[in-house]
C-alpha positions in Angstrom: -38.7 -26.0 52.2 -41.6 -26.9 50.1 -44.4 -27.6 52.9 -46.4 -25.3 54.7 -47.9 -24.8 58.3 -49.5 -22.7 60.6 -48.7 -22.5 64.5 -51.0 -21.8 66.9 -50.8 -22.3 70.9 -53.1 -23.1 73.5 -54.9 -20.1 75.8 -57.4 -21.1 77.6 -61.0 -22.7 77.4 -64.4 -21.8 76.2 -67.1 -23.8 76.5 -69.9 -25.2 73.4 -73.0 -24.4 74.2 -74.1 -27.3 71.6 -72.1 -29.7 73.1 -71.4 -28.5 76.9 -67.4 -29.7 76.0 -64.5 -27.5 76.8 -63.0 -26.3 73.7 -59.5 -24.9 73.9 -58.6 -21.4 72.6 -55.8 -20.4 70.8 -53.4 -17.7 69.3 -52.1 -18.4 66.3 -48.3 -17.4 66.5 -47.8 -18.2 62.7 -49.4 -18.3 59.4 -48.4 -20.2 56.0 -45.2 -20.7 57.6 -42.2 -23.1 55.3 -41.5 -25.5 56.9 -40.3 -29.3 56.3 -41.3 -32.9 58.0 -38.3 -35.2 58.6 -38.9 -38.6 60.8 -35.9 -39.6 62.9 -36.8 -43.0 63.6 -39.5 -45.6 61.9 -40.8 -47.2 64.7 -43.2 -45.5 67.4 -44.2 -46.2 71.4 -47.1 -46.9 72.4 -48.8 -44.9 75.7 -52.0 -45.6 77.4 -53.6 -42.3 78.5 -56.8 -42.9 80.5 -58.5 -45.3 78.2 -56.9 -44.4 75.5 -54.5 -46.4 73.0 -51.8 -43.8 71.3 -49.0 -44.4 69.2 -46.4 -41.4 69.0 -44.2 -41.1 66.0 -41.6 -39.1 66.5 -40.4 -36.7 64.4 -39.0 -32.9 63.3 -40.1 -29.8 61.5 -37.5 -28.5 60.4 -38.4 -24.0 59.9 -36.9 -21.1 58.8 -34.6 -19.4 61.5 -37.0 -16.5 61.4 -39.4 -18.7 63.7 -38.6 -17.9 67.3 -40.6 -18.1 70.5 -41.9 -21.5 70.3 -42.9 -23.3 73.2 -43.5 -27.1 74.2 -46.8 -28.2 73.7 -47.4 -25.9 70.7 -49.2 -27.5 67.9 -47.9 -27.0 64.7 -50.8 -27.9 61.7 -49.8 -29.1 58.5 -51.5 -27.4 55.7 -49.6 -28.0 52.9 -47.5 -31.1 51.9 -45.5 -33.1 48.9 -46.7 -35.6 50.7 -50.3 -36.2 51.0 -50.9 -38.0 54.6 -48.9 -34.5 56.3 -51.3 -32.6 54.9 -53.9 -31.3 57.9 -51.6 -33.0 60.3 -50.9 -31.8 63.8 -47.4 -32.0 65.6 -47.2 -31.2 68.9 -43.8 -29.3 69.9 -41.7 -31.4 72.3 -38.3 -30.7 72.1 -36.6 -27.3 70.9 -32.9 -26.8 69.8 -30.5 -24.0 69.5 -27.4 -23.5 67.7 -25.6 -20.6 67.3 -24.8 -21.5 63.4 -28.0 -23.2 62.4 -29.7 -23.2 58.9 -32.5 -24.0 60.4 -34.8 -24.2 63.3 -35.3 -27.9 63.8 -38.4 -28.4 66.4 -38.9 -32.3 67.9 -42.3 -33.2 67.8 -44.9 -36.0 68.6 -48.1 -37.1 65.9 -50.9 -39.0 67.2 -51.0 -42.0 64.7 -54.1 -43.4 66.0 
């Protein structure tokens, strides 16, 4: 595993005093983390949220089996790639698997695309 990430989740709000905007907070539950990016299908689905137009892609980060407690909705940041457009992406965690012989701790997760 070649790439790297950091993983962080979601605790609560503050607000910017510069902006009046709510600004989540997080922990961060990982730090320069291996990991690897596999997509599992080419094509992705569009969603409509509020006004918004989204396409999800979705695919998996595959970690080492030393990276428990992950949650849905986690957001997993890209911060180092072999391939360039990874790099500073974010994933958000959507599907976790367990398997008792596992190599590795594959994560299912969606990428904003636009």
């Amino acid at each position: 595993m070649t790439d790297r990430a950091d993983v962080r989740r979601a605790t609560g709000w503050t607000y910017d005093d510069n902006t009046g905007q709510r600004v989540p907070t997080y922990t961060v539950l990982f730090t320069d983390t291996p990991c690897r990016v596999q997509q599992t299908t080419a094509t992705a689905t569009a969603v409509n949220p509020g006004e918004d137009y989204q396409l999800l892609v979705r695919n998996e980060v595959h970690f080492p089996m030393s990276v428990t407690g992950l949650a849905p909705s986690d957001e997993i940041i890209m911060t180092v790639s072999r391939d360039p457009d990874l790099t500073d992406a974010v994933f958000l965690v959507r599907e976790l698997f367990g398997k008792t012989f596992a190599t590795a701790r594959r994560v299912g997760v969606t990428r904003r695309t636009s």
